[in-house]
C-alpha positions in Angstrom: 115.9 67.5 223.5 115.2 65.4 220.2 118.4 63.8 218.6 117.5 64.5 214.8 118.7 62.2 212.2 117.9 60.6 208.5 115.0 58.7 210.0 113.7 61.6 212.0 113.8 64.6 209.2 110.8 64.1 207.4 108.8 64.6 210.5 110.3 67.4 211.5 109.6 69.2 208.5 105.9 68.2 208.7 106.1 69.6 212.0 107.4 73.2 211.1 104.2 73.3 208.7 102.1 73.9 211.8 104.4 76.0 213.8 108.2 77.1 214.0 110.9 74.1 214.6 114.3 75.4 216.4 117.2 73.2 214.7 120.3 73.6 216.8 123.3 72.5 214.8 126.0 71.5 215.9 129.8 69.1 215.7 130.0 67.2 219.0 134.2 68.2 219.4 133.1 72.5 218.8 133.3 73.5 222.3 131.5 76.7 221.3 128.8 74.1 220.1 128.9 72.7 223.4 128.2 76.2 225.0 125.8 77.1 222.4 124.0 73.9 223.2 123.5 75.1 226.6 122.4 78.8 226.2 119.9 77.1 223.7 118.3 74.6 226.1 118.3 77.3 228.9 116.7 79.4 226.2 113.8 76.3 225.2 113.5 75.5 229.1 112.8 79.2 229.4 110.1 79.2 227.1 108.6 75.8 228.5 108.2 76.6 231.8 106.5 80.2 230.5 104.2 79.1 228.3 103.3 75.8 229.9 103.6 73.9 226.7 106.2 72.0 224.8 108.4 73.5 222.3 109.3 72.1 218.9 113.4 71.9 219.3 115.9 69.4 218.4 119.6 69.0 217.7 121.8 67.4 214.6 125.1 66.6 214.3 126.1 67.9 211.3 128.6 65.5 210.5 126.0 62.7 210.1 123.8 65.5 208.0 126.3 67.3 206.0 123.3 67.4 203.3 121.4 70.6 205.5 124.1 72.0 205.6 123.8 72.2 202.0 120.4 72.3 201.6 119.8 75.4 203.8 122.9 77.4 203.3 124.7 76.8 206.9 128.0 77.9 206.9 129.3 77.3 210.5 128.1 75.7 213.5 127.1 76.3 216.1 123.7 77.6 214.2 119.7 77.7 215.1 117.7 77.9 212.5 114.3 78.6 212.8 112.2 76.2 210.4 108.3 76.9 208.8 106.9 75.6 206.2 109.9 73.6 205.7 111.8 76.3 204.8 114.6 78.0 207.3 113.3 81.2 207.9 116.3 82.0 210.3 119.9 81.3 210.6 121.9 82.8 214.4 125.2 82.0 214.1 126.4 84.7 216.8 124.6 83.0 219.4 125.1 85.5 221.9 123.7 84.4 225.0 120.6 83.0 226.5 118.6 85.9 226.8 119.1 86.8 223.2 118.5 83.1 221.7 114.9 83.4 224.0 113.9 86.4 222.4 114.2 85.0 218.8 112.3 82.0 220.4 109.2 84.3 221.5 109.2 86.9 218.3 108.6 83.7 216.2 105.9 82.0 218.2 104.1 85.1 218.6 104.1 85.4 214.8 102.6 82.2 214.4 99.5 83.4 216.6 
């Protein structure tokens, strides 16, 4: 899991030009983050171990970003947002579970294809 920060961002966008970056966002005192967080990277793992290649995911602490929050229109964390072209194509909020975050993972990189 990639910490993203300030020094980080720019590369991240330039990243989602090429394929969709997962942006989980998050406070680190939400417990529903903290569960979030987990479904997520059981959800990225998933999709690792299936496809046999890395996945383009990282986390934020919102606090120390409060500007995507802006930027992007995020109302409440937890949220993934989905990221191409430097634009966030996505925004879960209802997380739901595992299963569900996986699917959203896989209808986006088949898209790309």
């Amino acid at each position: 899991m990639k910490e993203i920060n300030r020094a980080n961002w720019e590369c991240i966008i330039e990243q989602s030009i090429h394929k969709p970056f997962f942006l989980y966002l998050e406070t680190p005192l939400c417990g529903t983050c903290k569960v979030g967080k987990r479904m997520t990277e059981v959800a990225v793992e998933t999709v690792r171990a299936q496809r046999g290649t890395e996945l383009p995911y990282g986390v934020c602490n919102i606090n120390e970003m409060p500007e995507l929050a802006e930027q992007y229109g995020v109302t409440s964390v937890p949220c993934l947002m989905v990221l191409s072209r430097g634009m966030a194509v996505k925004k879960i909020y209802a997380l739901q579970s595992a299963g569900n975050i996986y699917q959203t993972m896989i209808d986006f990189l088949n898209k790309e294809k």
